[in-house]
C-alpha positions as CSV (number, residue, x, y, z in Angstrom):
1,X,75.3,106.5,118.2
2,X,73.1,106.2,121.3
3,X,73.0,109.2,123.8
4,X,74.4,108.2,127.1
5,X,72.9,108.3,130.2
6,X,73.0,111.8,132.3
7,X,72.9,110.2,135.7
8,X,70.8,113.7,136.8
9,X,68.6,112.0,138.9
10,X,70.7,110.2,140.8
11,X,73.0,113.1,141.2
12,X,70.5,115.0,143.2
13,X,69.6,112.2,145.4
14,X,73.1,112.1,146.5
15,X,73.4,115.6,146.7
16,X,70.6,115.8,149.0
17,X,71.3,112.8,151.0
18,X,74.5,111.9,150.9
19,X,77.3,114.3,150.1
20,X,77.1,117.7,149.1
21,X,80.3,119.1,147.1
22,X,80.4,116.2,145.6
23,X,77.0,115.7,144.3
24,X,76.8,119.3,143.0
25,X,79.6,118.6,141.0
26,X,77.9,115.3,140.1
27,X,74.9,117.7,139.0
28,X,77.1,120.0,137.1
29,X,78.7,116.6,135.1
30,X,75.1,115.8,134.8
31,X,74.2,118.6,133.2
32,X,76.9,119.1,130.4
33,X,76.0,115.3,129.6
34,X,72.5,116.7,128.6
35,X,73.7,119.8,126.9
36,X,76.4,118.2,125.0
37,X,73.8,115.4,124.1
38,X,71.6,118.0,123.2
39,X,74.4,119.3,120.3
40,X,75.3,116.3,118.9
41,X,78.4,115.9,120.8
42,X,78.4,112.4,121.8
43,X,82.0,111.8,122.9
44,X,81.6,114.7,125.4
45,X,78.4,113.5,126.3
46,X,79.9,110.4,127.3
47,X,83.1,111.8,129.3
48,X,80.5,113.9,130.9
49,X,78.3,111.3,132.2
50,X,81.4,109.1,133.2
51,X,82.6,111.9,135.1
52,X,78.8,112.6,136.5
53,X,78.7,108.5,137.1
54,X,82.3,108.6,139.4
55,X,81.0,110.9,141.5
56,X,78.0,110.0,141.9
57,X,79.8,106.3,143.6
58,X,82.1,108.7,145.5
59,X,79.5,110.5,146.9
60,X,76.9,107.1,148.0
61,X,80.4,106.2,149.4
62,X,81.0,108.7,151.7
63,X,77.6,109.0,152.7
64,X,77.8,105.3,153.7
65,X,80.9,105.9,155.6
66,X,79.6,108.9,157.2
67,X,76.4,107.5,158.6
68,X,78.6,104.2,159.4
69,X,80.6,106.5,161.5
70,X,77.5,108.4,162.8
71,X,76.1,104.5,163.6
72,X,79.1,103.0,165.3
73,X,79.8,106.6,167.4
74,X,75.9,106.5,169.2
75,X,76.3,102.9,169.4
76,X,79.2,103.0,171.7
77,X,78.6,106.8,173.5
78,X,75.0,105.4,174.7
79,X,76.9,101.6,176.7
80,X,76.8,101.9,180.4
81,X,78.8,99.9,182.5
């Protein structure tokens, strides 16, 4: 069986520049993917990783919605009339 992916890097991106709680638990998902892989444990590996890989979308999610937000509010506090 292959090792799957650990999706580490990508959790700290998002951690940094996107959302925090959310990408530290992405990191902490991340991390038991490598361990388990580590140990032979393959199944875990792979929940780990999906779990790792679900928040990593949640968290490019809200960071997209959050600078959406961030966009949209300057946009319409700077219009004069």
């Amino acid at each position: 069986m292959t090792a799957p992916r650990t999706y580490m890097v990508p959790a700290v991106l998002v951690t940094v520049l996107c959302f925090l709680p959310t990408g530290i638990a992405a990191i902490v998902f991340a991390a038991q993917a490598g361990s388990r892989t580590s140990v032979g444990d393959f199944q875990g590996a792979a929940e780990a990783s999906r779990k790792a890989r679900i928040l990593v979308y949640t968290s490019v999610g809200i960071g997209v919605l959050f600078w959406l937000f961030v966009i949209i509010g300057a946009a319409s506090g700077s219009s004069t009339s």
